[in-house]
N, C-alpha and C positions, 0 to 999 in steps of 0.2 A: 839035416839042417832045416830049420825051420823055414815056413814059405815070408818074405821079407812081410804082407801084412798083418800076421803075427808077431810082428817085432815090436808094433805099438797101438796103443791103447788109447785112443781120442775120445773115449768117452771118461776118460777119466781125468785128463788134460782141459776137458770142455770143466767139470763137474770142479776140479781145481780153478777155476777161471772164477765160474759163476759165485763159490765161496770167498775167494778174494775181492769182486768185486761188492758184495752184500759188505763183508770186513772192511773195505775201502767206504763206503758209504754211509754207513751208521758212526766210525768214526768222524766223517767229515761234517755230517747232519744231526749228530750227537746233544739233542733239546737242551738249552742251555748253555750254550758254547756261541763261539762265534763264526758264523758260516761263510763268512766271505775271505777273498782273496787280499790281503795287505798289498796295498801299493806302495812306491817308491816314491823318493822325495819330488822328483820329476812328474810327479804324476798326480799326487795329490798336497804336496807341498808336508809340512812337520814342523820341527824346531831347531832354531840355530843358536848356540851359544858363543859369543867370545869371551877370551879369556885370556888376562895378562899376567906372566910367568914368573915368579920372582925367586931369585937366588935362596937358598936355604941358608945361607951364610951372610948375613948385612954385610953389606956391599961390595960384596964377589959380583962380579960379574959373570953373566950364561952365555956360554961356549954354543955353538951351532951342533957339534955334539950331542949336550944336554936336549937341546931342542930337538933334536932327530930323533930323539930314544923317548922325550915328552909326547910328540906324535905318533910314534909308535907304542905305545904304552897304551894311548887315549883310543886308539885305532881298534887294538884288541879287545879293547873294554867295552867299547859301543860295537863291535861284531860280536861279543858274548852273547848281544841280545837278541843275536838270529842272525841270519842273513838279510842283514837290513839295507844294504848299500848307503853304508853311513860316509858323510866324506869329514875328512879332517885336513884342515890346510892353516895354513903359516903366510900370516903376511908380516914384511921387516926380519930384522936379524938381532942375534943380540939381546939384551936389556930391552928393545926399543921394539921384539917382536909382540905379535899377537896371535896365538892360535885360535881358530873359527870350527865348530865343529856339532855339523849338521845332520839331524837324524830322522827321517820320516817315522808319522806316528806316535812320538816317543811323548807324553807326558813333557815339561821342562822341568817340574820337579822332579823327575826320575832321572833325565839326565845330567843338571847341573849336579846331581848329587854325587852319580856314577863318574865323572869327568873332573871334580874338584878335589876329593878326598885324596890322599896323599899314599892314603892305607900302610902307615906303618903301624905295624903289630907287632908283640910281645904279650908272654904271658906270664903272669905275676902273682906270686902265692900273696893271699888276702891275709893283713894283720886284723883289721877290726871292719866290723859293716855298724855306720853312723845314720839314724835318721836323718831324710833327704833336707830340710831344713836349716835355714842357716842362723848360729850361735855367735849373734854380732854385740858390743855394745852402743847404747845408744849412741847416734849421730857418724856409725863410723859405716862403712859400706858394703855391701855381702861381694866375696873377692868370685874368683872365676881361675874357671881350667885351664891349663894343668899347674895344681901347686904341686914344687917337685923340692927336696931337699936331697944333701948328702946323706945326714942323719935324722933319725926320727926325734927331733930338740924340740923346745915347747912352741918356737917361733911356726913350726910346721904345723903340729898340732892346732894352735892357734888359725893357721889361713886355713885349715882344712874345716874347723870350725866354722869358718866365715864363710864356705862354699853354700850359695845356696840352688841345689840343684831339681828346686820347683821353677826356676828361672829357667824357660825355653832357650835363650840364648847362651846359658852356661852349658846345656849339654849338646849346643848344636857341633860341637868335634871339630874336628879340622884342624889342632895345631900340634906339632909332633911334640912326642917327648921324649924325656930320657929315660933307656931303659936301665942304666946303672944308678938312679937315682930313686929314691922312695916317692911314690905318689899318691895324691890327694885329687880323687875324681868320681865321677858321677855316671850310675849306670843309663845308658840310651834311653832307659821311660823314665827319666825323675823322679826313681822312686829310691834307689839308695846310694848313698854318700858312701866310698871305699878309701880305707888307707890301705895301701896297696906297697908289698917289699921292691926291692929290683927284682927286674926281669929273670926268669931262668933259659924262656928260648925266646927267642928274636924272629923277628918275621922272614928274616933272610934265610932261616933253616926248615921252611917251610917248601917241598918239593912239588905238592898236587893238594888242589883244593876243589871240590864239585859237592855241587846242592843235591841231596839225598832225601829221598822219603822212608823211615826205616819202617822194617815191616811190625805191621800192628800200630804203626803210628799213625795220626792224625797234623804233623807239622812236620815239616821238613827241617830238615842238619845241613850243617856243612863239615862234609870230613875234611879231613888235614891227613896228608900222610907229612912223615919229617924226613929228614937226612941221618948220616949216621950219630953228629953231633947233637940233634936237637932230639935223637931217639934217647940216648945216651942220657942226657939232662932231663926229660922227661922221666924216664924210669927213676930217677934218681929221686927229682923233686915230687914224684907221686908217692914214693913210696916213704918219706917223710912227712908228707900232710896229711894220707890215708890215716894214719896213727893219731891225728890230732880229732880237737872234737867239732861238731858241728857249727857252721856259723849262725848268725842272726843279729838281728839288729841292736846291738848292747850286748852279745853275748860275749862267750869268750874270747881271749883274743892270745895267740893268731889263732888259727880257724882252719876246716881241712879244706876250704875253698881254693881255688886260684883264678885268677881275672884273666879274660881274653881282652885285652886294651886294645881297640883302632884308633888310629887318630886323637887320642887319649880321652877318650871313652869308654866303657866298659862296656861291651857289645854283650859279653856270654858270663857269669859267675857258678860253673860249676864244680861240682863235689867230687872230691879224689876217695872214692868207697873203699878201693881197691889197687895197690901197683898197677899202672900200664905199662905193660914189657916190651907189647909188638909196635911201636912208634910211632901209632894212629891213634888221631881224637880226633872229636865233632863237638861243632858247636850248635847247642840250643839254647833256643830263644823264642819261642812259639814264631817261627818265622813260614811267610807265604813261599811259594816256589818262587814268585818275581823276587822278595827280600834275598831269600837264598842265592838264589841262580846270582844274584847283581854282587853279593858278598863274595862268593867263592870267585866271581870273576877279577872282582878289584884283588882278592888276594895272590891269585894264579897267575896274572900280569905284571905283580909286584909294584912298586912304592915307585912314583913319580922322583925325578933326579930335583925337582921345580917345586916350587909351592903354588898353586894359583888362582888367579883374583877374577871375578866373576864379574862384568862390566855391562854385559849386555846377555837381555834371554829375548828372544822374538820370533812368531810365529811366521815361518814363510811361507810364500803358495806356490802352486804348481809351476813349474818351469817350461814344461812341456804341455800340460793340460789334458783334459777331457777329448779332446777335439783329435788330439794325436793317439791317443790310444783309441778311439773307435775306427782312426784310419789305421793301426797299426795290426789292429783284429779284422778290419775290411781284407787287408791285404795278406792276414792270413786265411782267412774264407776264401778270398779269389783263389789264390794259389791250391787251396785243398782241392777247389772244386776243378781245376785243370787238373792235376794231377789226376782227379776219381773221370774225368771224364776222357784222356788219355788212356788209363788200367780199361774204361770199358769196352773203349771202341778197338784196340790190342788185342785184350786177353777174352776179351766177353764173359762167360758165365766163372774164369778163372777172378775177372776186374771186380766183380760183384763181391767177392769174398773178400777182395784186397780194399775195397771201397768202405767195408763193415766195418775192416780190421783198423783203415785208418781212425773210423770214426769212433771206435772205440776205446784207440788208442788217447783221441781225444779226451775223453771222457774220464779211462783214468787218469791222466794226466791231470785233470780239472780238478777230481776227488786230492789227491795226492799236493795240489797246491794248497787246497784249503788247510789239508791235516798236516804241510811243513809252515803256515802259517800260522796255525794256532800250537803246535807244538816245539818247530825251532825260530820261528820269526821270521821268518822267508817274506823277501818283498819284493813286489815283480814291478818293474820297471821297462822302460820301454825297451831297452838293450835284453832283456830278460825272453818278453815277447817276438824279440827278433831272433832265437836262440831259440825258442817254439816253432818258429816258421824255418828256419832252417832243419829242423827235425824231422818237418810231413817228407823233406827229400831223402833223407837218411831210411825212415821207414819203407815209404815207396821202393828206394833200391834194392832192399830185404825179400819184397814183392816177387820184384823183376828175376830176380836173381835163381829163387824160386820155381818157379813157374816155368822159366829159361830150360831149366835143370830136368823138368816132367817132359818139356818138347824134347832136348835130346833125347834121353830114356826111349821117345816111343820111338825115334829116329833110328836106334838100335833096333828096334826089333820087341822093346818087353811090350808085356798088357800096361794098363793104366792103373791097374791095382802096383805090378811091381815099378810103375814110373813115379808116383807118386809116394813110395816108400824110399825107393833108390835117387831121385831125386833131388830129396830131403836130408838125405844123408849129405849127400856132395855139396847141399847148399851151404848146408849150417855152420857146415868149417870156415866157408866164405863170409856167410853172414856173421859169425862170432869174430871172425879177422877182424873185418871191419869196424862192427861195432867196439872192438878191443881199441882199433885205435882212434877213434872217432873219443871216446870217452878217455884213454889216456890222455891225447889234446885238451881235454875241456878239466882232467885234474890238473895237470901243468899250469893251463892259465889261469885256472883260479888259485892255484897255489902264490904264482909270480905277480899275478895281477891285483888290484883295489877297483875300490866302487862300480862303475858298471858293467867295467868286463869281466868282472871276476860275478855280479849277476848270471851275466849271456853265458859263462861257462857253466855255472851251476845248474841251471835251467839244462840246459844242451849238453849236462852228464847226466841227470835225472829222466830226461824225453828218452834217451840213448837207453837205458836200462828199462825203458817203458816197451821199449820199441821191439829189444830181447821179449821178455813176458811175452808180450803179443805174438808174436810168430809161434814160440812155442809153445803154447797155451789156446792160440785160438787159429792161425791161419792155418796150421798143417794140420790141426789135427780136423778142421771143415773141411780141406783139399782129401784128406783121406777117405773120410765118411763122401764125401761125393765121388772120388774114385772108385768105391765100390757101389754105385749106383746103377740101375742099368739105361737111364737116360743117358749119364755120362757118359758111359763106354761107349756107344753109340759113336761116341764123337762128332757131334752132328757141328753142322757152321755155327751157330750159337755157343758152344762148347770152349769155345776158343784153341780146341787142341782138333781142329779138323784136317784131313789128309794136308792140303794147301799148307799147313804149316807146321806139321811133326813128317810129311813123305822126304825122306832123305833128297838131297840134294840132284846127285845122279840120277837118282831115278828121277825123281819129275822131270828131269830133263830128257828120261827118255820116254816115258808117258805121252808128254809133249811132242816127241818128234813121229810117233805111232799116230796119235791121234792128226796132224798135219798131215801126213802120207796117206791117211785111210780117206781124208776129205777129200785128196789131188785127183785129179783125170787119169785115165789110163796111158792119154800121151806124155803127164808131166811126170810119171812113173817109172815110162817104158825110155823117156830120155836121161 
């Protein structure tokens, strides 16, 4: 059997560190990017929009229901954009409500847009593509989206004429249509006029939607997977347009195109080349990842129960301020620096290791904010930071636990080579318990929770998995290579593992009572 420090390899544990950490840094510092930490609404203030809700049915009235599931809708749709700690809330009830809904950072164009749209979808084999322009007679007025009939009669042809889709405000979307009705609309750049058949799938048959880069591409998609019914009608409807001939503007008509309609819009108009069998498409559109990413989100969260009307967009400021996060980073400084100065005076040349490890841990944690900031949206907030400072204790006890582990070992009897392998063993199961439930906690409550505490959880499951890395990657595998030192072995008072505190219990105590009787008089001996 092997001698136990043979069992592991710290130079290769160190050498894994040192490559994650370069990996962690060049993505964070990556020329061209954005190097900083996203704050939270608290913290550096953003945009608030209100928005009053209106029935899809003239003059129904909105159930608290509908409103529950509006809030809910709107919730997901602005967390699409990261972990932004977006708050959504309702004031009034009824007809007579208002939802408010606040996002740090956010653009207000990006958010009224992502928060009003309705996003219902359908997609609709293309009859004719019309130059974007509108076919009016004089004094009469170019109409607007969506012209919809039962049949394709001249009265339709005629408004779809009249559409004029160099008008900004005809293709700005937003008002549902019918998917069992023919339609007359305008693709999102104004550049072409579509009469467009009934729907073949519906947005309701839509099961998963995410913004994709495909490979060898230069723009990003949005795939669509379908259900079995909208797989089914897709194969169906592809492989009868595949056979038709290509569209354009004045060309034939119908055409192998078919239209992806939002909001009765034409987001995507592309070409059926070929049957699609396996019950996924994407849509393109030369779209940016922010377009995609916000597209797939409204799709994935599905169609508002509401329609809603945009009343107020205003910029608001910190809540919290500047002043609170320097105190809230003060007092995590304080607290690191008790803790390392606790590890020193304890463990001595063991606290020096624990002191590096915290402060590195630091460190990637710093890297690792910036790169879920620029990559999922992550906003730290001061509940976020207070989820950071709870973390140096969770680390620290990894330390303790550790270290704990090497003093029995010598207490038994082994060298400090085998206390520091043997040790480590016994720790880890400890240390992985813990940190197993330390990190369950913080996926629960970010699961059940909203806005800030589902922050402080995120943060305080991300530190937690930081805090693993580090022990196993840098504290033991330092404790090791210093175990086999020969200063270390030594064990000298500096060492922190000196007789004083690895000499089993019993015996110091009889050490102690040896060394008292050899100091006594002959009389206090011989009585």
């Amino acid at each position: 059997m092997a001698s136990p420090r043979n069992l592991s390899h710290p130079w290769r544990s160190l050498a894994a560190l040192f490559i994650m950490l370069i990996g962690l840094f060049v993505w964070a510092f990556f020329p061209g990017t954005d190097n900083t930490i996203r704050l939270g609404l608290d913290l550096q203030g953003g945009t608030q929009v209100i928005l009053i809700p209106h029935a899809v049915t003239e003059g129904a009235e909105i159930t608290e229901e509908q409103l529950q599931q509006t809030v809910t809708i709107l919730r997901n749709r602005v967390d699409g954009l990261g972990v932004a700690e977006a708050e959504v809330t309702t004031q009034g009830s009824g007809s007579g409500a208002a939802i408010i809904v606040s996002v740090p950072g956010t653009s207000p164009g990006r958010l009224v847009d992502l928060v009003q749209r309705t996003a219902l979808l359908d997609f609709r084999p293309v009859y004719a593509v019309l130059a974007p322009t509108a076919s009016v007679v004089k004094g009469e007025k170019a109409g607007t989206v969506p012209v919809q009939s039962v049949n394709a009669d001249a009265a339709f042809e005629k408004a779809v004429l009249a559409l004029d889709c160099t008008d900004p405000l005809t293709i700005a979307g937003g008002t549902p249509d019918d998917p069992t009705k023919w339609l007359g609309t305008c693709s999102k750049d104004g550049l072409g006029k579509y009469v467009l058949q009934p729907a073949f799938i519906k947005g309701t048959n839509v099961t998963s939607a995410s913004a994709q880069l495909p490979q060898n591409g230069v723009t990003f998609v949005v795939s669509l997977g379908f259900d079995s019914e909208g797989a089914k009608a897709l194969a169906t409807a592809s492989t009868t347009l595949s056979a038709l001939p290509d569209c354009s503007i004045g060309g034939a008509s119908p055409c192998n195109a078919f239209a992806i309609v939002l909001d009765g819009i034409v987001t995507s108009a592309p070409r059926f080349n070929e049957p699609i069998i396996g019950g996924t498409a994407q849509i393109e559109g030369n779209f940016s990842n922010e377009q995609a990413t916000d597209l797939a989100n409204i799709l994935k969260y599905g169609a508002l129960p509401v329609t809603l009307e945009t009343v107020d967009v205003t910029s608001v400021s910190a809540t919290v301020g500047e002043d609170q996060l320097q105190a809230g980073i003060i007092a995590g400084l304080l607290g690191l620096a008790l803790v390392i100065i606790f590890l020193l005076i304890y463990y001595r040349m063991l606290g020096v290791v624990a002191s590096l490890s915290l402060v590195l841990a630091g460190v990637v944690t710093y890297f690792v904010f910036i790169i879920m900031s620029k990559t999922l949206g992550l906003t730290l907030t001061l509940a976020g930071v207070a989820g950071a400072i709870v973390a140096i204790g969770i680390t620290a006890d990894s330390f303790i636990v550790y270290f704990e582990r090497i003093r029995d070992e010598l207490r038994d009897g082994r060298s400090l080579r085998q206390a520091c392998e043997n040790g480590w063993v016994r720790a880890r199961r400890t240390l992985l318990a813990a940190d197993f439930v330390s990190l369950m906690a913080a996926v629960v409550l970010y699961i059940l929770s909203v806005g800030s505490v589902r922050g402080f959880a995120f943060v305080l499951g991300v530190t937690t998995i930081i805090d693993v890395a580090i022990a196993f990657l840098f504290t033991h595998p330092v404790v090791v290579l210093m175990g086999r030192s020969s200063w270390l072995q030594k064990m000298g008072k500096w060492s922190g593992l000196d007789a004083a505190r690895t000499t089993p219990v019993g015996l110091t105590e009889t050490l102690a009572s040896r060394r008292r009787k050899a100091k006594a008089s002959p009389e206090e001996v011989s009585s």
